[in-house]
C-alpha positions, 0 to 999 in steps of 0.5 A: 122280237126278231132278235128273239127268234133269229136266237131261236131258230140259231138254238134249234139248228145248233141241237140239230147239229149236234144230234147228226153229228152225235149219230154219225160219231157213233156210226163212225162216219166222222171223226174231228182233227184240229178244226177238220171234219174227216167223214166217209161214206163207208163205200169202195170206189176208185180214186176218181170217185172219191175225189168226185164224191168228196167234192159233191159233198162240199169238201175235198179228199183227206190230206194230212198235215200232222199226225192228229189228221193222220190218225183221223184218217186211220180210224176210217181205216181201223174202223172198217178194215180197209184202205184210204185215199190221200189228195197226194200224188207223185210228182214229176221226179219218182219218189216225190209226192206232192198235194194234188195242186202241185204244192210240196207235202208238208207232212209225211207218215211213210212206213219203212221202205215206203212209198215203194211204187207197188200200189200199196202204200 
């Protein structure tokens, strides 16, 4: 009889879940990529509050490790007409970039000329 309704209660939190996440696919809010969840909130902030909110929401700023992830992330920035950041930073020598714990980027998708050091990139 437990068995039973453990089952139960796992059907119930599985439909849950597959409506929220049916309501946010069609407000654009997430979006899947290998085994990833990408999601937004939809708001402008800095880049230390993004970091901020993506860690309160139990996960970590997006970075890409192959072009599925990256296209992930250029839906965010198609759908809503804006910019997103990456959990990379320059490294110590001027036109590296490394994930944010110092490990070497594994994946890169710069335009031509790019990063260019004038914030745009």
């Amino acid at each position: 009889l437990v068995d039973n309704e453990i089952e139960d209660v796992i059907c119930q939190l599985e439909h849950r879940i597959s409506t929220l996440e049916g309501v946010l696919h069609l407000e654009k809010m997430i979006t899947a990529s290998g085994g990833k969840i990408f999601a937004t909130n939809r708001k402008k902030a800095d880049f230390l509050t993004t970091l901020k909110k993506c860690k309160e929401a139990g996960g970590a700023i997006a970075t890409p490790s192959n072009q599925g992830e990256n296209d992930a992330i250029l839906y965010f920035v198609k759908s809503f007409n804006t910019y997103a950041y990456l959990g990379i930073k320059e490294s110590l020598i001027p036109s590296r970039f490394q994930f944010l714990n110092g490990t070497q980027l594994s994946y890169t998708n710069w335009h031509l000329n790019e990063p260019s050091g004038k914030a745009e990139e």
